[in-house]
BADO-559780 format. One line per 4 residues: number of its first residue (from 1); their letters; for each residue x, z, y of C-alpha. Coordinates in Angstrom, 1 decimal. Layout:
# residues N
NUM	A	X/Z/Y  ...
//
This chain:
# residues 472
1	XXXX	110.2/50.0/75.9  109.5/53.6/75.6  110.7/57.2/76.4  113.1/57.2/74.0
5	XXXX	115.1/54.2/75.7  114.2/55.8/79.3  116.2/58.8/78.1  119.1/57.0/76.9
9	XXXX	119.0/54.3/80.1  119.8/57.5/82.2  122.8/58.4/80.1  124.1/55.3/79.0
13	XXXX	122.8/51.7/80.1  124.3/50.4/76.1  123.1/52.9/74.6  119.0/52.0/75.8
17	XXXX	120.2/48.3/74.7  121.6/49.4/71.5  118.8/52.1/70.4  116.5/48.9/71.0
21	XXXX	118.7/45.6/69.7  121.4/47.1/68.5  121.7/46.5/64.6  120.6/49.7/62.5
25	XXXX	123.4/50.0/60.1  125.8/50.5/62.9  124.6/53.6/64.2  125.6/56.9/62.8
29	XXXX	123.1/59.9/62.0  123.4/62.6/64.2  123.0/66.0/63.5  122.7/67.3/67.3
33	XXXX	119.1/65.1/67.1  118.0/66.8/64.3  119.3/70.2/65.6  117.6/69.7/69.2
37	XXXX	114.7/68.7/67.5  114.2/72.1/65.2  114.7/74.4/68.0  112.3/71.7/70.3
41	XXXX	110.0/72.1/67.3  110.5/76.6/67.2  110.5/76.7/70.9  107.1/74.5/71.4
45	XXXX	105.3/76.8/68.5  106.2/80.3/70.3  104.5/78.7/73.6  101.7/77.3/71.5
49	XXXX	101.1/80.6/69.9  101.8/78.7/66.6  99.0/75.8/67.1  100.1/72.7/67.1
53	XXXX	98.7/70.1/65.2  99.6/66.2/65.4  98.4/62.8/66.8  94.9/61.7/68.2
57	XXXX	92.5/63.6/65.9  94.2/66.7/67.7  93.4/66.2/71.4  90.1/65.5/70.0
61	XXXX	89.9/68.9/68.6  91.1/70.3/71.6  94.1/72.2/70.5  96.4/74.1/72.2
65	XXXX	99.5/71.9/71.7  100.0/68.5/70.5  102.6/66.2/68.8  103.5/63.4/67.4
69	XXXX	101.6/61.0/69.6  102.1/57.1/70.4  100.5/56.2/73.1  100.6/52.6/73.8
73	XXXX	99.6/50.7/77.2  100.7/47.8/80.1  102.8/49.7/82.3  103.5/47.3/85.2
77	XXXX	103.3/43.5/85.9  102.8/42.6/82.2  105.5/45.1/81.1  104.2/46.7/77.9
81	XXXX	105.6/50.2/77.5  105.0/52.9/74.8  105.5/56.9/75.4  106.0/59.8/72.7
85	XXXX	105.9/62.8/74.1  107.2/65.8/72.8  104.3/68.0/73.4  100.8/68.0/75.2
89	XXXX	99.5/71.1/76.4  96.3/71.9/77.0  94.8/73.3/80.4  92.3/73.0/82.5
93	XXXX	90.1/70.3/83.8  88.3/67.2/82.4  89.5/64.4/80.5  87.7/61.7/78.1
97	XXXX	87.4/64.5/75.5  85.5/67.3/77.7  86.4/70.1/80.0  89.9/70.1/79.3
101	XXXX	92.9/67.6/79.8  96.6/67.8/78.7  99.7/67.7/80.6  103.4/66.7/79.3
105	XXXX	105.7/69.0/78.3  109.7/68.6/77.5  112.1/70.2/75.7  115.4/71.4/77.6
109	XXXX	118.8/73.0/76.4  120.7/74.7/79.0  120.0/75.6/81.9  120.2/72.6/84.2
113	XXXX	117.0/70.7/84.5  118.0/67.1/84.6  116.8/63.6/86.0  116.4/62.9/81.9
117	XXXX	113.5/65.6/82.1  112.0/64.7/85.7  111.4/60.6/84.6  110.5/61.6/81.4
121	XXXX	107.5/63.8/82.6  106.7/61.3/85.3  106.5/58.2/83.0  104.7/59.9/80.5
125	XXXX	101.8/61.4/83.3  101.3/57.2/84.4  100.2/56.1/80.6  99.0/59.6/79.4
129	XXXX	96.6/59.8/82.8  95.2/56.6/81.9  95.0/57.2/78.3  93.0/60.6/78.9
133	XXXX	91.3/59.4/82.0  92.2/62.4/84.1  94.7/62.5/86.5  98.6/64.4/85.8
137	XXXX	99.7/66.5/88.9  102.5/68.5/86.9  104.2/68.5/83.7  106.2/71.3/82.4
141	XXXX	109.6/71.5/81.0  110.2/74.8/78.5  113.3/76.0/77.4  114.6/79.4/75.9
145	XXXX	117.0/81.9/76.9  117.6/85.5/75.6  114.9/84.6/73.0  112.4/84.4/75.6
149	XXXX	110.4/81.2/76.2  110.8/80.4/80.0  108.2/77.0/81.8  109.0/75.7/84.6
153	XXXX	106.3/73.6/86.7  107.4/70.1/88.0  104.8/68.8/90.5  105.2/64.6/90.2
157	XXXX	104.9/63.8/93.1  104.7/59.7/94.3  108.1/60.0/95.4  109.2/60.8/91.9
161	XXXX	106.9/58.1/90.3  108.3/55.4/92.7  111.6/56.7/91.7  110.8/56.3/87.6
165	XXXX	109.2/53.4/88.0  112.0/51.4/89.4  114.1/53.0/86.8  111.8/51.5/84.8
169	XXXX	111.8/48.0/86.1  116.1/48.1/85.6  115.2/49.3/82.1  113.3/46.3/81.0
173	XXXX	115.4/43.7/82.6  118.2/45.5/80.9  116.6/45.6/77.5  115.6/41.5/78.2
177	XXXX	119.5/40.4/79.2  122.7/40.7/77.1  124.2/44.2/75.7  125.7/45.7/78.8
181	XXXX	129.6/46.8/79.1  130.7/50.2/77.4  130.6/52.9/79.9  133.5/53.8/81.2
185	XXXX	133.2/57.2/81.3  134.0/57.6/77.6  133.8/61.3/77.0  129.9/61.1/77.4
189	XXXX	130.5/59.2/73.9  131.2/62.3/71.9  128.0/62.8/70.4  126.3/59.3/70.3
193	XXXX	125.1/57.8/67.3  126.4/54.2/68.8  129.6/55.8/69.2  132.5/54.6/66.1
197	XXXX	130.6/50.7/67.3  132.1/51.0/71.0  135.1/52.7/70.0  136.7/49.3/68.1
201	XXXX	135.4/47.0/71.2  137.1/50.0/73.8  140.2/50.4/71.8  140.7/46.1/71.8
205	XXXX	139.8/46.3/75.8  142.3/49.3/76.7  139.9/51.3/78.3  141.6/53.5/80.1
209	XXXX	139.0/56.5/79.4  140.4/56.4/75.9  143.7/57.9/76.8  143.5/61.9/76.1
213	XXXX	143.7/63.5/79.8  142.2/60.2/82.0  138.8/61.2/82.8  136.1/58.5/84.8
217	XXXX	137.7/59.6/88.2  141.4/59.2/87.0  140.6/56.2/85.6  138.6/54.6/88.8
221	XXXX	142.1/55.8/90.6  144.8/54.4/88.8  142.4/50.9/88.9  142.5/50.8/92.9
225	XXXX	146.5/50.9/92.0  146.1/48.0/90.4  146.2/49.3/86.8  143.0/48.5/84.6
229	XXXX	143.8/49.3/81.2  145.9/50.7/78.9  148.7/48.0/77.9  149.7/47.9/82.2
233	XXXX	149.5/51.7/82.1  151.7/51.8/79.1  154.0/49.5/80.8  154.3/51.1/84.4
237	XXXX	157.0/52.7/85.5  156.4/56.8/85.2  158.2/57.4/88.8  155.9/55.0/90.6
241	XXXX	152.8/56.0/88.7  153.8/59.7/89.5  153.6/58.5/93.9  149.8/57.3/93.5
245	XXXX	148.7/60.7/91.6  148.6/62.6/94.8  145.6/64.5/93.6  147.2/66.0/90.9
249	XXXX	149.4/67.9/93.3  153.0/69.3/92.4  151.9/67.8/88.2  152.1/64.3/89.7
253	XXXX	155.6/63.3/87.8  154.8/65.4/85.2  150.9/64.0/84.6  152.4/60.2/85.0
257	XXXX	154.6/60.6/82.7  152.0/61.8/79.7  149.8/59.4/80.8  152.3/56.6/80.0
261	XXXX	153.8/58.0/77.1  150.1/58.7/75.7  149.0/55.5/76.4  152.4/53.4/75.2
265	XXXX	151.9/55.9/71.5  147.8/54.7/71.5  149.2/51.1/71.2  152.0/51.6/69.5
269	XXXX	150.4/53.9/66.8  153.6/55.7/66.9  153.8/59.5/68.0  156.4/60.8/70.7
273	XXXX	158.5/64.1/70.4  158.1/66.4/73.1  161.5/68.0/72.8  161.5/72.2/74.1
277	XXXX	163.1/74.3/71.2  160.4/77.3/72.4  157.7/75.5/71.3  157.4/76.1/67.6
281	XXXX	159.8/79.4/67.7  156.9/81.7/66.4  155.6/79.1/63.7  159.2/78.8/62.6
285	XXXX	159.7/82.3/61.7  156.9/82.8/59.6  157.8/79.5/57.2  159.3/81.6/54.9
289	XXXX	156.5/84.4/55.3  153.2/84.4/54.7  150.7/83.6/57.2  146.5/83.3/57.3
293	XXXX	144.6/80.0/58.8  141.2/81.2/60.5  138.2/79.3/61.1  135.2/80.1/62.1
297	XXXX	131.3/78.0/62.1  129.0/79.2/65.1  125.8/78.4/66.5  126.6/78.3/70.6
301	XXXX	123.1/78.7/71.5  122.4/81.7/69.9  125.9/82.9/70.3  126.2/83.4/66.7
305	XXXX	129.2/83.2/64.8  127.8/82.4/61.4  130.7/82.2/59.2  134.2/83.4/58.7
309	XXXX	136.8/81.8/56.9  140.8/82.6/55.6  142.8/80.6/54.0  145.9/83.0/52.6
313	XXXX	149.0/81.5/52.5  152.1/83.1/50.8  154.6/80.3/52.5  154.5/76.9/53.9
317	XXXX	155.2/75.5/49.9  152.5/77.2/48.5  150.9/74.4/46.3  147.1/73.8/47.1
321	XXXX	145.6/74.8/43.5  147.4/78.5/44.4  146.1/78.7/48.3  143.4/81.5/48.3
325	XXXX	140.4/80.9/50.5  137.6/83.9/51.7  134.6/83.3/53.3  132.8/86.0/55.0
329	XXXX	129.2/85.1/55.9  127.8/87.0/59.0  124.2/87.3/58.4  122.4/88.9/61.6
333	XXXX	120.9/91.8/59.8  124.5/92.9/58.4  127.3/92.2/61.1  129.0/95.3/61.4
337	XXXX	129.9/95.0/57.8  131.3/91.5/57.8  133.6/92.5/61.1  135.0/95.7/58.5
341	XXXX	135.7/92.5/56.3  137.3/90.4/58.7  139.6/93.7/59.7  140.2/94.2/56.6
345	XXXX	141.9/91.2/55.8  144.0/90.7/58.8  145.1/94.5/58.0  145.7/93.4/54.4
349	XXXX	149.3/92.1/55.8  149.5/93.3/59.1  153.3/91.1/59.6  151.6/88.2/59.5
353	XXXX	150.4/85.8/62.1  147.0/83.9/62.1  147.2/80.1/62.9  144.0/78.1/64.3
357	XXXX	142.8/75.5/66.0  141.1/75.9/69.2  140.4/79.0/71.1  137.1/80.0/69.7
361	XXXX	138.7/82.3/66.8  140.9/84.1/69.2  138.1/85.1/71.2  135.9/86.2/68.5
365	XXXX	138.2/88.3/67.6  138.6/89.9/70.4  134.7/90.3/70.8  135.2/91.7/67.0
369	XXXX	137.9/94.5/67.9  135.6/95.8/70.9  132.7/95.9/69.2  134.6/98.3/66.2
373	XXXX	135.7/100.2/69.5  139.6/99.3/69.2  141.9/100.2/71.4  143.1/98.1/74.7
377	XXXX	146.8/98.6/72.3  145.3/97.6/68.9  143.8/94.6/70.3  146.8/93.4/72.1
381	XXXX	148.8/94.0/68.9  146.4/92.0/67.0  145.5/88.9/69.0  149.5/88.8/69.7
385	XXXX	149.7/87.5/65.9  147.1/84.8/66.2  149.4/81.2/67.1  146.8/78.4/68.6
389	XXXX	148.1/75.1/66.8  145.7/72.8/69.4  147.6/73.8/71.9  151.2/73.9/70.4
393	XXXX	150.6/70.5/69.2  149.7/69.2/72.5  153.2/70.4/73.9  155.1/69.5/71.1
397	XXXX	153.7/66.1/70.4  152.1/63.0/72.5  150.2/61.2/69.3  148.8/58.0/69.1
401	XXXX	145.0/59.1/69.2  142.2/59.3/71.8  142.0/63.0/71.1  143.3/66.0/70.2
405	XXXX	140.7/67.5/68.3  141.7/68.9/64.7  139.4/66.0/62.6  141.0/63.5/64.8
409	XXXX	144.6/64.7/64.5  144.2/65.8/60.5  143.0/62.3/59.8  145.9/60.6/61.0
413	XXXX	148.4/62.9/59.0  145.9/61.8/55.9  143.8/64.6/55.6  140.5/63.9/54.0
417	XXXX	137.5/66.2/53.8  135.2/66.9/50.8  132.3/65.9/51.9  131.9/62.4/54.6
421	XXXX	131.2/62.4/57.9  130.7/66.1/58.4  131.5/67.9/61.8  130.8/71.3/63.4
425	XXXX	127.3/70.4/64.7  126.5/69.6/61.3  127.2/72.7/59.5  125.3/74.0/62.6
429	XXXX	122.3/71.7/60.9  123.2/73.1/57.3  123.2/76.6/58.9  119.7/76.1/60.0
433	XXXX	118.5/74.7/57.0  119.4/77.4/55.2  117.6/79.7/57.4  114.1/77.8/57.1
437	XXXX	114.3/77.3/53.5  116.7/79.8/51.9  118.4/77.4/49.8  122.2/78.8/48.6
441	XXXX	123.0/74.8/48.7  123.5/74.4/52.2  125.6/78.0/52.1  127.8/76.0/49.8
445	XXXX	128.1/73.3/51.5  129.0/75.5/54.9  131.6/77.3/53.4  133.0/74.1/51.8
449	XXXX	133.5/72.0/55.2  134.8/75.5/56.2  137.2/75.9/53.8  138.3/72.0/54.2
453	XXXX	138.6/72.9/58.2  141.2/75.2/57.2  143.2/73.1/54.7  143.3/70.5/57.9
457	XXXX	144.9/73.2/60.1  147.0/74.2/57.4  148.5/70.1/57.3  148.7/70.6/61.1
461	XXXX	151.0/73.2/60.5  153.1/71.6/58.3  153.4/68.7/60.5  155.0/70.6/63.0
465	XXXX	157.2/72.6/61.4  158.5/69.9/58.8  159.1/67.8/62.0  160.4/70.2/64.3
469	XXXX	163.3/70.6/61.9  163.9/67.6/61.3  164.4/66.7/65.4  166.5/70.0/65.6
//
């Protein structure tokens, strides 16, 4: 066992079992990894003042920071255990190597410092104190905010090594036994690479964390009442459900009654009509008219919208081939002129109104008109074009899918994207790519998965209006 499957043990008890049994071919590439481990990488070299160098030969030499170490030993009553640690720093002190040692270091995003962080530093300070032959009172977790590198000191202390070790010891009898159940909290899922393998075996099981709106908590509740997955739920009466949901206040009724619909549409594979004639007025409207689909890519971290994209549409039977797309790319050095831009084109025809998905791009707009120093007037008369189809769909539809999200719901109306298995985090990945090497490749293939974000919406927004009038 190593670090790695310490890490994921604390998250998920399958996923340590899977990253260590689990077949290869099964498990999906993620971008967030590769993402977490650039900035780790960026992050690391700032605190190092740029020298880091790699493996054994380097804590030789005595550098400032090392990487890319394996360090191999017997951890505890014959259990062999390995840890990689994502950086060594030097400091004082003396160590098999001379008047020097090294102590761990981790990589954190956010600013929560976690139990993830804490037994990683304290497993890695047993095997790397031995290994070094010095003893490990601290390690140090490093993270960045505001562009400036912050460290904070953990003392491990033998309270926190008893802890990890008996985390440990449920680790390796874990990784010796049989692949443990799914967890049930299922929206910790979203970005594991084990994730499209549990979703079959959850969706055959009717977990009930699968049904849109039933979080861990909900889900423990509704078992107490005797209701432990989705086929009972989908076959309880709504009035009796709505009695047990006390915690949900004056929604009860209301919240037992989506819950049963949602979950009798997840089995069914058929979608329920949500019938309120206000819903899709303001869609309606405009199916004659023309309208614009916005979408935007952004790095959260750095709070860095990166790109800008519109999809013109004259009306809703404009054939694809004569749909016009723009992408505005927002390089840091030249912002103020992509915002002109983006003004510019929602002023090109100020009638008509701006459909996405989500409410990121309403927001950046906003952010947009007060940085050009609009008017409390202007913007209200601009944001009150933009129509949110997320959450339109949600009260005009229950559909048969764990989710709402727009891949999720585009890919059930048939939708199919350019390029496979692409998502927002990895067009984050491209993004960064293309600003360590420069290369107008990943550009294209940004503004591609862009442009195919907003022909999803654009099917969204057929969906509802095609359908609306056809229950009307």
């Amino acid at each position: 066992m190593n670090s790695q499957h310490l890490k994921s043990f604390i998250r998920c008890k399958r996923k340590a079992w899977l990253d260590f049994k689990g077949k290869k071919s099964y498990e999906v590439w993620s971008p967030q990894k590769a993402i977490d481990k650039i900035n780790q990488f960026q992050i690391f070299s700032i605190f190092c003042n740029g020298e880091i160098y790699s493996g054994l030969k380097a804590c030789k030499n005595g550098y400032q920071g090392v990487i890319g170490l394996k360090i191999k030993g017997n951890f505890f009553q014959n259990i062999n255990a390995e840890i990689r640690p994502q950086l060594l720093v030097k400091t004082k002190g003396m160590s098999k190597w001379g008047p020097y040692k090294y102590l761990p270091a981790v990589y954190k995003l956010g600013h929560k410092t976690t139990k993830e962080h804490l037994f990683d530093l304290a497993f890695s300070s047993i095997l790397l104190g031995t290994f070094q032959e010095s003893k490990i009172e601290k390690g140090l977790v490093i993270s960045s905010f505001g562009n400036k590198v912050n460290v904070e000191e953990i003392y491990l202390n033998k309270k926190l090594r008893k802890k990890v070790l008996n985390v440990l010891l449920s680790l390796h009898e874990c990784l010796e036994g049989f692949m443990p159940e799914i967890t049930q909290d299922r929206k910790k899922c979203t970005i594991c690479s084990w994730q499209k393998f549990c979703d079959k075996e959850a969706k055959e099981n009717g977990y009930l964390t699968d049904i849109d709106g039933i979080g861990a908590k909900t889900a423990l509740l509704l078992k107490t009442n005797g209701i432990s997955n989705t086929q009972t739920l989908a076959s309880y009466s709504e009035k009796k459900l709505g009695e047990k949901l006390s915690k949900f206040n004056d929604q009860k009724y209301e919240k037992a009654s989506i819950f049963v619909k949602q979950a009798q549409a997840y089995i069914s594979g058929k979608p329920y009509y949500i019938f309120n004639k206000n819903n899709t007025n303001d869609l309606l409207e405009k199916k004659f008219s023309g309208f614009f689909i916005f979408d935007i890519e952004s790095n959260p971290d750095d709070k860095h919208d990166f790109l800008y994209g519109f999809l013109k549409i004259n009306n809703l039977f404009t054939k694809k081939e004569d749909l016009v797309y723009e992408p505005i790319l927002n390089l840091k050095n030249n912002k103020v002129e992509s915002y002109r831009q983006i003004i510019k084109i929602l002023f090109s025809q100020k009638e008509w109104p701006v459909l996405h998905y989500g409410e990121t791009e309403k927001i950046a707009i906003i952010n947009i008109a007060k940085k050009l120093n609009f008017s409390f007037e202007e913007i209200d008369s601009l944001t009150s074009r933009f129509i949110d189809l997320h959450t339109l769909i949600r009260k005009s539809w229950i559909l048969p899918l764990k989710n709402y999200g727009l891949k999720t719901v585009s890919n059930w109306l048939g939708f199919e994207w350019v390029q496979k298995n692409v998502s927002g985090s990895k067009a984050l990945y491209w993004w960064i790519q293309y600003q360590i090497t420069e290369n107008e490749i990943f550009l294209q293939k940004i503004i591609q998965y862009n442009k195919d974000d907003c022909l999803a919406t654009f099917k969204i927004a057929k969906y509802l209006i095609k359908n609306h009038l056809k229950k009307n």
